[in-house]
N, C-alpha and C positions, 0 to 999 in steps of 0.2 A: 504494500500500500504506500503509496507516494506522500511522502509528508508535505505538509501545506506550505503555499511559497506566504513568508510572512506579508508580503507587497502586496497581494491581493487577499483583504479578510473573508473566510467564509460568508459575510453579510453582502459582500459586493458580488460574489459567484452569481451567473443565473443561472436557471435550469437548462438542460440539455434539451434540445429538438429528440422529439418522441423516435424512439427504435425503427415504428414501419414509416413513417413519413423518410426517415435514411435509408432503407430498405428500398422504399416506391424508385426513392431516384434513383439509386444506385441502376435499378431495372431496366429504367425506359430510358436515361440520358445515353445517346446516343456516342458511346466514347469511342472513338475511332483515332485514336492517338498513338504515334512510332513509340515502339520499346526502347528505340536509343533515345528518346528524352526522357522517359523515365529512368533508364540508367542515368542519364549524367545527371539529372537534376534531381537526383534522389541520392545522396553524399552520402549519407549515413543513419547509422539509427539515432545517434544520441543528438539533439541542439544543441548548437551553441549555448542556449540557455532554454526552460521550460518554456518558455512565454513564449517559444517559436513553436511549439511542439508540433502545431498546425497551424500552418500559415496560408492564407486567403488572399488573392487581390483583385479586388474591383477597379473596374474602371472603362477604360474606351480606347479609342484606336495607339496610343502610348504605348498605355499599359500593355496590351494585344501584342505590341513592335509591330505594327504600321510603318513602312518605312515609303515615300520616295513613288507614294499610290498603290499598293502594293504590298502582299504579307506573304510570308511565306517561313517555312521554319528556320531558314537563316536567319531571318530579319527576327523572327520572333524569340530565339535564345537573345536575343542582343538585349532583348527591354530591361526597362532596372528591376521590376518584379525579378526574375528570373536571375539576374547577379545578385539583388537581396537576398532569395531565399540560398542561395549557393554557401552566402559569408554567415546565413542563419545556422548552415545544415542541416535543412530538412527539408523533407520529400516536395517538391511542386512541379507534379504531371502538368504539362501544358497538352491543350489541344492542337498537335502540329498540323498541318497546313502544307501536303505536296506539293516538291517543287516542280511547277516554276512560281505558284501562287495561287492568289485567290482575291481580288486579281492578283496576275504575274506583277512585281515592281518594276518601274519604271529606269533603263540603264542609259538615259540619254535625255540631259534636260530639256533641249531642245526639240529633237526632232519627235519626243516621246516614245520611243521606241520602248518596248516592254523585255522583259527577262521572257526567252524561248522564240519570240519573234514573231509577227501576225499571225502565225499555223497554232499559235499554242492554245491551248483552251481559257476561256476567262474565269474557269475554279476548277484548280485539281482537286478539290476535295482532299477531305481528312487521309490522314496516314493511317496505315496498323503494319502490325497488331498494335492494342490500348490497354493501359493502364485502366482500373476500376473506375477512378475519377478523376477530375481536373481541378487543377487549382487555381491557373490564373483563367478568371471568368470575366475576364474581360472581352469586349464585343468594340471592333470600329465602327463608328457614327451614333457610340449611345452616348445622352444626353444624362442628366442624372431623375429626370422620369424615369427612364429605360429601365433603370437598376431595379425599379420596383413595378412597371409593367413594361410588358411587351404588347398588348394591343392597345386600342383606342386611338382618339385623335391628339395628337400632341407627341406619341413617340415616334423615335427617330429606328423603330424596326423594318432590320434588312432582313438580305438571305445568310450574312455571317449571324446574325443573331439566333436561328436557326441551324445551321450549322454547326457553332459552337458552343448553343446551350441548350439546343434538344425542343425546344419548348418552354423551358422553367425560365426563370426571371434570375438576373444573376445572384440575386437577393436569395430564391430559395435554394439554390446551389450551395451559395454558401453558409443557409443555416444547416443543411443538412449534413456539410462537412461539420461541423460544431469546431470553429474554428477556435483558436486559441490567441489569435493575431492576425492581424487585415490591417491593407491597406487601401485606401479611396481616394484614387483621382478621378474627379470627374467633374465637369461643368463646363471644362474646354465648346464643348459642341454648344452649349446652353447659348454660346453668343460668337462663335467662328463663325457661322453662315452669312451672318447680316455683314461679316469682317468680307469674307469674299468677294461676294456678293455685290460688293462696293455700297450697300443702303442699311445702313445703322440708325433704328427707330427701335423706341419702346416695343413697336408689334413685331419685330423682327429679332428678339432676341427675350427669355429670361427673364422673367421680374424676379427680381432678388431676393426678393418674403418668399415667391412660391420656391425657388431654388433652394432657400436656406431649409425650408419646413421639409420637402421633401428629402434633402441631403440627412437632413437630421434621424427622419425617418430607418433611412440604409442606417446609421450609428444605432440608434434605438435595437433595430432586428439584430442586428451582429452583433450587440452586449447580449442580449437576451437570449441567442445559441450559443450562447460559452464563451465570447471574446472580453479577454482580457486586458486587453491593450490595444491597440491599433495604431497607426500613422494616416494624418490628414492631408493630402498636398494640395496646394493652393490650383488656385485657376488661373492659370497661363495669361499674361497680356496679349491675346491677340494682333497691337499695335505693332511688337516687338518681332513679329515672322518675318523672314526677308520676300516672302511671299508677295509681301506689302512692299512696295515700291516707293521710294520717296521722289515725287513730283520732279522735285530740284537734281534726280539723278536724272531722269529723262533729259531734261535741258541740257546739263552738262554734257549728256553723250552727243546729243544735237551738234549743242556746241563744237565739239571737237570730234565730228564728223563720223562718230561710229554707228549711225543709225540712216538708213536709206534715205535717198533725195526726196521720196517717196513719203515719207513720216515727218509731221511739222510737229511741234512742241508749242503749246502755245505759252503767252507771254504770263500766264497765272502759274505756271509750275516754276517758272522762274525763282531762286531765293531771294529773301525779305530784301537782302542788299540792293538787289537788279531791280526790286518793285514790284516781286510775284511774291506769293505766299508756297513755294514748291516745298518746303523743309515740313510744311503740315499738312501736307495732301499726301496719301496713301494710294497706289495705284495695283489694284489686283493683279499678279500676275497672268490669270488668264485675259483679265482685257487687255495691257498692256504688249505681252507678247502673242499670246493666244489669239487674237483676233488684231490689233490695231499694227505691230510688226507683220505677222503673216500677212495682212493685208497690201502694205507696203511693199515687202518683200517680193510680192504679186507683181508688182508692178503699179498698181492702184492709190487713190491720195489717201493717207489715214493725218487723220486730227487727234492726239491728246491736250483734252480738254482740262485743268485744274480747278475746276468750277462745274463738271456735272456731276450733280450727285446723284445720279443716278447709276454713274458710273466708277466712280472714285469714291474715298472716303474723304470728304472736306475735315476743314481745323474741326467744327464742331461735332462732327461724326466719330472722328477720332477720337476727342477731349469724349464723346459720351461712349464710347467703348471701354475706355481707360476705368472710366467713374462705374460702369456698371462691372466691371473687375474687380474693383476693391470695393466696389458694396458686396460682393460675392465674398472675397477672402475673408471680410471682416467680420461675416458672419460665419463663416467656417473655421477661422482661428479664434471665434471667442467661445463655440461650441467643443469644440474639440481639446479647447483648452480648461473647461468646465470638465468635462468629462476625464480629467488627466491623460489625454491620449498624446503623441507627437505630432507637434504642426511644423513643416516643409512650407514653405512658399518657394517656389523657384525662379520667380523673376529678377530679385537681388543677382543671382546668379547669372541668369540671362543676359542682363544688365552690363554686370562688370565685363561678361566675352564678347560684349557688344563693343565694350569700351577699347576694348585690347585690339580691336580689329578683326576679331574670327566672324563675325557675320558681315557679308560685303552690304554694302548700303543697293548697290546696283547687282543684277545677277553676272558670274564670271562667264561670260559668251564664251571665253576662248576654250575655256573648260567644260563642256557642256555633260564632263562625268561626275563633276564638283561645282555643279551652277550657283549652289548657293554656300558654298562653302563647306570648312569640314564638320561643323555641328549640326548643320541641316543636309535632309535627305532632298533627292532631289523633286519634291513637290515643294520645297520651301516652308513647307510646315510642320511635319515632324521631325522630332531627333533623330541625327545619325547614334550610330550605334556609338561615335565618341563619346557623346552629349547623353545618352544614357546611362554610360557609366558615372559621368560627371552630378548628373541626377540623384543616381545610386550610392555617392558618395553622399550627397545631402543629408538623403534620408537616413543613411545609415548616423550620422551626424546627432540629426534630430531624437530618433531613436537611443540611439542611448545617454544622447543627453536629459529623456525625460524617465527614461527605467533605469538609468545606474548599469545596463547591459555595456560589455564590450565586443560587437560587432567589429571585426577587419573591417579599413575601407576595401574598397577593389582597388586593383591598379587600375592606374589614373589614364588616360589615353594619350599618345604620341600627338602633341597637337606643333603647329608653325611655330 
């Protein structure tokens, strides 16, 4: 019989998810996961410490390892779930993902060429043999609705959500592992669409009470099936993707003739100096290159405009993406912080490799293997596998700065 960890008093335990409801899942989730990730990511029997003993992680296309459009089981050992649970030691089956993908990822920022080539199929479907269950139940394009349903109007369910959790909601997955430790990222999606998109409005992203109530929710169910602890990571600045273009980079290439005769710039992306506002206009990458260079490139006249907002993110589009971010963290690090769990914000960190120079302001043309540099994949919005580790360092950080745990970091990535 395992003696009580004194950190958590039997008054804070909660009961376990009932036998046949673990049983049911166990049944019908359709696990079709390769044996060699269960080998490698199942280290050993003992944890690093009890509080990992079963380790959980929610979340969305990150957590997943979404890489560059694209998943696949390379891209998906890379994610920090998966280097966390390695420095935990304990077991965390993923649901792998044949390669070339599902979809295949993207090996060409430009020309978007995918991994296996136009003949490849757009989901290879799950691997086997599989392990009994999965651990990281994360799904790309869930929202933090998602986590607690999967129909209705308002989720963001696909065919990976089906794919990799069978039917059940990520939520009852993971009450029925009775986890012992979890982590939740999620909300990125709650307000990346309207970021793309180029139109940032109230109705196109998240109110921040419904975000936080339901966030809170996923925390409530995963104390109440046996978690002990958990890590909360923040919600991403949108702002901060190099997806997002800055107006004043457009001009500048204008300027200095790296953009067809073919593509004008007009005099609003200009920066503040020249008399444009370019340095606070966001210019999506798929309209920017995706339509308004391919168009050029055609031979045809393309306009970037620093004033449509229908098509760009203007100052105040941006300024309201930014605000509805940290109304998000702020309610997610004061909940998380009530509940003694660890709070990760990642944008500090963003931040500073922003500063150092590893995220290019403009995409690298010349490199269209490394368009956006080495921390972003190549869709410009998720982490490369560098910037996962570096993620993984965080949390590993946070974590035992809030349990007294001593987590190894991982090594750190070969970066410029």
């Amino acid at each position: 019989m395992k003696t009580p960890d004194p950190r958590f008093p039997e008054s804070s335990r909660r009961p376990r998810v009932p036998g046949p409801l673990l049983l049911l899942v166990a049944l019908l989730v359709p696990v079709l996961t390769a044996s060699c990730a269960d080998e490698v990511l199942a280290p050993g029997e003992a944890p690093a410490d009890e509080l990992f003993e079963r380790y959980v992680a929610l979340g969305n296309s990150i957590t997943a390892g979404f890489q560059s459009e694209g998943i696949n089981a390379q891209t998906q050992v890379e994610a920090y779930p998966v280097l966390l649970a390695e420095q935990m030691n304990t077991p965390f089956p993923i649901p792998t993902l044949t390669s070339p993908g599902c979809p295949p990822p993207v090996i060409n920022g430009l020309t978007r060429e995918r991994l296996g080539g136009a003949g490849a199929p757009q989901c290879s479907l799950r691997g086997l043999p599989a392990p009994e269950r999965i651990h990281n139940l994360a799904v790309p394009g869930a929202a933090t609705l998602d986590l607690l349903s999967n129909q209705g109007q308002g989720t963001n369910a696909n065919e990976l959500t089906t794919l990799i959790l069978g039917g059940f909601t990520q939520i009852q997955l993971a009450e029925a592992l009775e986890p012992t430790f979890a982590s939740v990222w999620i909300g990125n999606n709650d307000v990346l669409g309207a970021a793309l998109a180029g139109v940032a409005t109230e109705a196109t992203v998240t109110d921040p009470a419904e975000l936080a109530t339901n966030h809170a929710q996923v925390l409530d169910r995963l104390e109440d099936a046996g978690a002990r602890g958990g890590v909360v990571i923040g919600v991403a600045d949108v702002t901060l993707v190099p997806n997002l273009v800055p107006g004043a980079a457009f001009w500048a290439a204008e300027a200095e003739g790296a953009l067809p005769g073919t593509f004008q710039v007009s005099d609003a992306c200009a920066p503040e100096a020249a008399g444009g506002q370019g340095e606070a206009v966001l210019v999506p990458f798929a309209w920017g290159f995706g339509e308004l260079l391919a168009r050029a490139e055609a031979g045809q006249e393309a306009t970037l405009d620093c004033t449509d907002e229908t098509r760009v993110l203007v100052p105040e589009e941006v300024d309201f993406l930014q605000e509805t971010v940290a109304a998000y963290n702020e309610a997610l690090a004061a909940d998380a912080q009530a509940r003694g769990w660890a709070w990760f914000d990642p944008n500090p960190l963003f931040l500073e490799l922003a500063d150092q120079g590893l995220v290019p302001p403009f995409p690298m043309v010349s490199d269209p293997e490394a368009l956006f540099g080495p921390l972003f994949s190549l869709d410009g919005v998720h982490p490369s596998g560098a910037a996962h580790r570096l993620v993984a360092n965080g949390v590993v950080d946070a974590v035992n700065a809030t349990y007294g745990t001593n987590l190894e970091p991982v090594e750190p990535p070969a970066l410029p």
